[in-house]
C-alpha positions in Angstrom: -36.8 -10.2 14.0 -39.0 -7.6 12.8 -37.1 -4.5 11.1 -37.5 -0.9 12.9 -37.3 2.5 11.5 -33.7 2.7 12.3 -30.7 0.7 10.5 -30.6 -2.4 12.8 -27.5 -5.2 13.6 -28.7 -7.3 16.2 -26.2 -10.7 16.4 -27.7 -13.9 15.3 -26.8 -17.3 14.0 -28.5 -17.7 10.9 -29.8 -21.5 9.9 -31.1 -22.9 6.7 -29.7 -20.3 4.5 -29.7 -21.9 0.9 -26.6 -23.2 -0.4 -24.5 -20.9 -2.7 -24.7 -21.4 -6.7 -21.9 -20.5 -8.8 -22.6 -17.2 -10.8 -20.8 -17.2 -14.0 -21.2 -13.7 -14.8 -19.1 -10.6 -15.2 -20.6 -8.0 -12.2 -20.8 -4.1 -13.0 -20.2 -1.5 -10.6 -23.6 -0.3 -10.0 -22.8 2.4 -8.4 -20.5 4.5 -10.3 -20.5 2.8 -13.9 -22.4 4.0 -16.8 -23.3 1.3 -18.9 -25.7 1.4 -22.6 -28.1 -0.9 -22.2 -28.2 -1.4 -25.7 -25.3 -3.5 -25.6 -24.7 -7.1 -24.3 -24.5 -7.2 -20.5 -21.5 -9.6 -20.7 -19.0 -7.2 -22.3 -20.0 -4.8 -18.9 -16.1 -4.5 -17.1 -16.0 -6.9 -14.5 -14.9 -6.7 -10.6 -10.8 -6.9 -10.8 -8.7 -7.7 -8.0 -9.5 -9.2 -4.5 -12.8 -8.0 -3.0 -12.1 -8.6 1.0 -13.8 -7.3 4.6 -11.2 -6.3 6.5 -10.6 -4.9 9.4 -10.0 -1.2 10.0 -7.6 0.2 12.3 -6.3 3.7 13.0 -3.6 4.0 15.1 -4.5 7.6 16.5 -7.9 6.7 17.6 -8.6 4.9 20.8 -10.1 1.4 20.6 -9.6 0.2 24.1 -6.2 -0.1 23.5 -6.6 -3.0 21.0 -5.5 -0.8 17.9 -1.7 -0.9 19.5 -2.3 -4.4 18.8 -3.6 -4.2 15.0 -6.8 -5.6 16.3 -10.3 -4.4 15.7 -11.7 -6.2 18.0 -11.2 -8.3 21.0 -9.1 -11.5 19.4 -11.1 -14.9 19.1 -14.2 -12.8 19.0 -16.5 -12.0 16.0 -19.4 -9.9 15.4 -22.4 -10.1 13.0 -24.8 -8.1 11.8 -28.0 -8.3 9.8 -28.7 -6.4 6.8 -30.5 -3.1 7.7 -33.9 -1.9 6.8 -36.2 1.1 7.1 -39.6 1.0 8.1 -41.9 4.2 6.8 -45.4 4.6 7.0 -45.7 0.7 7.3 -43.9 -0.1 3.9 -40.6 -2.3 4.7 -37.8 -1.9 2.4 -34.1 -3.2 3.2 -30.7 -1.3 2.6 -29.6 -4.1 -0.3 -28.1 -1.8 -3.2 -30.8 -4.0 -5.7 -33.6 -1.5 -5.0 -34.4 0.6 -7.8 -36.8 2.5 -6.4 -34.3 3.7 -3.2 -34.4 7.4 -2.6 -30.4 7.4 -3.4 -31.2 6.0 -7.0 -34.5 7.9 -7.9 -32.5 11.6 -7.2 -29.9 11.1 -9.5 -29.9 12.7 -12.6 -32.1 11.1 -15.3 -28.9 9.8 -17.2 -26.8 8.3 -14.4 -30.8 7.0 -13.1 -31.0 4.8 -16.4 -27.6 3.5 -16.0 -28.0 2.4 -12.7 -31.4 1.2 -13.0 -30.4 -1.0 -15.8 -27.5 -2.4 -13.7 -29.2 -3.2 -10.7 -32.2 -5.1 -13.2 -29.3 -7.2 -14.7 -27.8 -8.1 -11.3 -31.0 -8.8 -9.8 -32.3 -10.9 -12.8 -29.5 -12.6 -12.6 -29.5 -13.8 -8.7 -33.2 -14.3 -9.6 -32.3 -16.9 -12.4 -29.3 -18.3 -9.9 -31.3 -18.7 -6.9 -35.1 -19.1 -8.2 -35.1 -20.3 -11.3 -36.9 -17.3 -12.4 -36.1 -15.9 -15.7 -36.4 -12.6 -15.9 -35.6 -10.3 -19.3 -34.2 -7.2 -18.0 -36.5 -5.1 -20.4 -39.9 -6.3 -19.4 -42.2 -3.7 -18.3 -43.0 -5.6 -15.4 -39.7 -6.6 -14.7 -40.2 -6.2 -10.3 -43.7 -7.9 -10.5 -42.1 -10.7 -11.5 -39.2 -10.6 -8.9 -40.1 -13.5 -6.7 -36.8 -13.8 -4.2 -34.8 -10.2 -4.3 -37.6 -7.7 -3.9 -36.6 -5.2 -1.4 -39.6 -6.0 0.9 -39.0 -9.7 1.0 -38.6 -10.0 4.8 -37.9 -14.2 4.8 -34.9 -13.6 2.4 -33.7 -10.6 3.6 -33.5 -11.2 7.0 -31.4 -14.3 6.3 -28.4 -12.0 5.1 -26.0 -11.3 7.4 -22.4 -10.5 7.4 -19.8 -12.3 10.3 -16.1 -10.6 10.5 -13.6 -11.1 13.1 -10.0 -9.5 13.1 -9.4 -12.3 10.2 -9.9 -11.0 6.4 -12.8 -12.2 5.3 -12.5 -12.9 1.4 -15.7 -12.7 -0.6 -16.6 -13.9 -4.0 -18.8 -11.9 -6.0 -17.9 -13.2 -9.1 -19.2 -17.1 -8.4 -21.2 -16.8 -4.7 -24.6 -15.3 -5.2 -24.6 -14.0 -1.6 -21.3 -12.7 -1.4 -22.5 -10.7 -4.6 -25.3 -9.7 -2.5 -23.3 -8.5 0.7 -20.9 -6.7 -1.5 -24.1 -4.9 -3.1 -25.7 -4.2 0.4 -22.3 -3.0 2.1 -21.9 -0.3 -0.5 -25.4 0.8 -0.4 -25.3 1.7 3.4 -26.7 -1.8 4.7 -24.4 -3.0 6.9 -23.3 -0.2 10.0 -20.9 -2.6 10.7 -18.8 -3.0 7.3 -18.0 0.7 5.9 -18.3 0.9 2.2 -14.3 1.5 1.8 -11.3 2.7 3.3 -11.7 6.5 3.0 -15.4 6.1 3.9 -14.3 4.9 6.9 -11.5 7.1 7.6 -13.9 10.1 7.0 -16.9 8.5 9.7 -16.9 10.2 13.2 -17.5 7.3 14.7 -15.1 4.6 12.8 -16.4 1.3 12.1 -15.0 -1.8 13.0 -14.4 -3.4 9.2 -14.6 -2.1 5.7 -14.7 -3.3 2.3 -11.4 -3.4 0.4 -11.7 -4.0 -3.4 -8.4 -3.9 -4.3 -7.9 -1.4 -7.2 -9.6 1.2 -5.5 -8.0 0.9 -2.1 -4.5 -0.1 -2.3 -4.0 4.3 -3.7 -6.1 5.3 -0.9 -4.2 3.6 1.7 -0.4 4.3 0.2 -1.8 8.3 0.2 -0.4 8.7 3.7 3.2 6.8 3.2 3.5 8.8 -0.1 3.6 12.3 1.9 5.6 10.8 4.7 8.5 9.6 2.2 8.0 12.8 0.6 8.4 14.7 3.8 11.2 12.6 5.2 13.3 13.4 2.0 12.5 17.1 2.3 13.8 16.5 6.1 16.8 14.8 5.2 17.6 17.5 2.2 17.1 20.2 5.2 19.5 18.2 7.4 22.2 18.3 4.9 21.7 21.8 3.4 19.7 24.7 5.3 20.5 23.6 9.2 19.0 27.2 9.8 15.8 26.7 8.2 15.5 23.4 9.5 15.5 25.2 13.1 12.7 27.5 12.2 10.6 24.8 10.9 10.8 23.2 14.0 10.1 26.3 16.1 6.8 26.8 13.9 5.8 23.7 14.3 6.5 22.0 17.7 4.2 23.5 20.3 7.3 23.5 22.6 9.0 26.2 20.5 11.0 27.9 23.3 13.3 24.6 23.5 15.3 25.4 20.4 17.8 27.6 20.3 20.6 28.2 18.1 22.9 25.5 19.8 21.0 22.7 20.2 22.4 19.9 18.2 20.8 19.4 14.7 20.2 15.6 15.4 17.9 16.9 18.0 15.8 19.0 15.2 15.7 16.0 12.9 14.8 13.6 15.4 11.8 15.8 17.0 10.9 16.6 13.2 10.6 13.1 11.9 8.2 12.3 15.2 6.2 15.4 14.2 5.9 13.5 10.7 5.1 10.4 12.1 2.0 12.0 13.8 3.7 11.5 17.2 3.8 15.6 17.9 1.1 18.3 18.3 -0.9 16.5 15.0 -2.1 13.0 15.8 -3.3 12.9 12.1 -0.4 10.7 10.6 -1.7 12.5 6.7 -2.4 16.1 7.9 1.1 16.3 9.9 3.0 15.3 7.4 1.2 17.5 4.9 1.9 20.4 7.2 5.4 19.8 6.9 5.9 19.7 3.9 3.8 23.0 3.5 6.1 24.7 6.5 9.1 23.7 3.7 7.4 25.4 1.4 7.8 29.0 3.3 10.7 31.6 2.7 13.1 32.3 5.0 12.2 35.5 6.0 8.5 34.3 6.6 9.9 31.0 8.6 12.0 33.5 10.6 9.3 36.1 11.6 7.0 32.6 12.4 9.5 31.6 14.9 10.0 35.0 16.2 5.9 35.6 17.0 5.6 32.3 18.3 8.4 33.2 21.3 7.7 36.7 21.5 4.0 35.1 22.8 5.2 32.7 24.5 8.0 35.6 27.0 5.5 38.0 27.2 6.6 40.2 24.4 3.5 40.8 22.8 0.4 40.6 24.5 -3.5 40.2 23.6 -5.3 43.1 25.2 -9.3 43.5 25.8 -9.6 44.6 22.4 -8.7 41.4 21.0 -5.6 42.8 19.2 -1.9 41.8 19.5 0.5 44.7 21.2 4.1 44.4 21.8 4.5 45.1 24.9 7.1 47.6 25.3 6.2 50.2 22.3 2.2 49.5 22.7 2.2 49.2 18.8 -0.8 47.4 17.8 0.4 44.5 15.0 -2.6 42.7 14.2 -5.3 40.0 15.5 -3.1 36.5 14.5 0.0 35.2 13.7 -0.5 36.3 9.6 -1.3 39.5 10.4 1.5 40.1 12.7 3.8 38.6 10.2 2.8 41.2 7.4 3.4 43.8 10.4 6.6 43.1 11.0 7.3 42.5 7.0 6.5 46.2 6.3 9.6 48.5 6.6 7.2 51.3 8.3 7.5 49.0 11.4 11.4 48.2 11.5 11.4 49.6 14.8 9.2 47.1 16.3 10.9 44.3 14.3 14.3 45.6 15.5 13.1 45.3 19.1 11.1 42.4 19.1 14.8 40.1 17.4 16.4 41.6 20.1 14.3 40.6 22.9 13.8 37.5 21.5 17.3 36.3 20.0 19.0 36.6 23.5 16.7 33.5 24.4 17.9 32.0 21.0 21.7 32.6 21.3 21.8 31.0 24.8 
């Protein structure tokens, strides 16, 4: 297969790859550690915790109906990919995160450039010395002339790296496998479409991909982020229940887009129950994170702000106030112009100049609410 100017991950069984060598070495973080290269590569902090491909799932976006089922993809199936590369101006180069002379490394500063440069010469001398016997000093001046297997251009090794997942974890060992050490490198570089680099990477991608990279230190806080605001909201929810019923009501009424359905007597179970979807990411907000974070910020309100909320969301809703050509917001009855949205109407009706309208709006309103 001959590499195109685009990332590529074409399928394809891959024979005769060379037999994996243990790799007694401790592994830096290319990426985001700043080593001196003065001192011994060995005392450089090694990888800690499991490094696994996992599948990624997200409940509120639609995967043919597989992510109900925790699945990624179809179950029995697998799919693999082959390590990108970028074709310019005829000059080959693959994605593999060992490529000093990569766009990504040359504009960083000239600090964090040395750093990372000498990290990626001390991986790749090392998977040189593991894999072709080829000792390489990590100072020499002509350290990549010297590079016989791992040079970025090397088309008969490089297109013999692929990655194969499934909905299965699949465990790598960076520490003692060469070319799990290699994947890991590529996968955080960008060369694998398939695999994203980590868990928020992927959550952040418009168009999620199927697996991502879990090293387990950095992951396990990005993935508890969302259950930390839900327990946080649910105890702010219970709290309510208990304590401010009324408050509770508004809350709801701000948030549920079906405002109209509370009123004053409908049971409080009713309120927590609809709530605690709404935090779930079951309500208006499919976003499991920014729902609950919006409760918790609705909590956060004053009464009198919650109230007046409440009371402009209704007053829309019967016909009470009105948008008019202008593209500002009249109650109907007086013609008072309040504002263009729901803050500035809110600051309207907080100024004591404009009791009247206040006055008039609560009782138009609060006759739907006491029913």
């Amino acid at each position: 297969m001959q590499p195109t100017e685009m990332k590529e991950g074409p399928t394809a069984n891959v024979k005769g790859q060379p037999e994996s060598k243990p790799l007694s070495v401790s592994i830096p973080d290319t990426l985001s550690m700043k080593t001196d290269k003065k001192k011994n590569p060995d005392i450089i902090s090694s990888i800690r915790g499991n490094v696994v491909i996992r599948p990624y799932i997200d409940a509120t976006r639609e995967n043919m109906g597989l992510e109900k089922y925790n699945f990624a993809i179809y179950p029995g199936t697998s799919q693999e990919e082959q390590i990108a590369a970028i074709e310019r101006n005829g000059v080959v180069r693959y994605i593999t995160g060992l490529d000093e002379f990569a766009p990504e490394v040359q504009k960083l500063d000239p600090e964090k450039r040395e750093s990372v440069i000498h990290n990626i010469r001390y991986v790749v001398s090392e998977l040189e010395k593991q894999l072709a016997t080829n000792e390489i000093k990590v100072e020499d001046p002509e350290f990549w002339s010297k590079v016989t297997l791992l040079k970025p251009n090397n088309h008969d090794f490089w297109q013999k790296i692929t990655i194969k997942c499934s909905n299965e974890p699949l465990f790598l060992q960076p520490k003692t496998d060469p070319y799990d050490l290699i994947k890991m490198m590529a996968i955080e570089a960008g060369g694998f479409d398939l695999v994203a680099k980590s868990y928020e990477d992927a959550q952040t991608k418009s168009k999620p991909p199927k697996f991502f990279l879990d090293k387990e230190m950095y992951t396990v806080a990005t993935r508890t982020e969302y259950k930390k605001l839900r327990n946080k909201a649910i105890s702010i929810l219970d709290s309510l229940y208990g304590k401010n019923p009324k408050k509770l009501l508004y809350i709801a009424k701000v948030l549920d887009i079906n405002s109209t359905q509370y009123k004053n007597s409908t049971p409080q179970d009713v309120v927590y129950e609809n709530l605690d979807t709404y935090i779930q990411g079951e309500g208006v907000e499919n976003n499991k994170s920014r729902a609950a974070e919006a409760f918790i910020k609705t909590t956060e309100l004053d009464m009198e702000t919650l109230k007046l909320k409440a009371l402009v969301k209704d007053a829309s809703f019967y016909k009470f106030i009105i948008t008019k050509a202008d593209g500002m917001i009249y109650h109907t009855a007086k013609n008072a112009m309040m504002g263009r949205n729901v803050s500035d109407l809110v600051e309207f009706l907080k100024n004591p100049l404009h009791e009247d309208v206040l006055s008039a709006l609560l009782n138009e309103v609060e006759k739907y609410w006491n029913q």
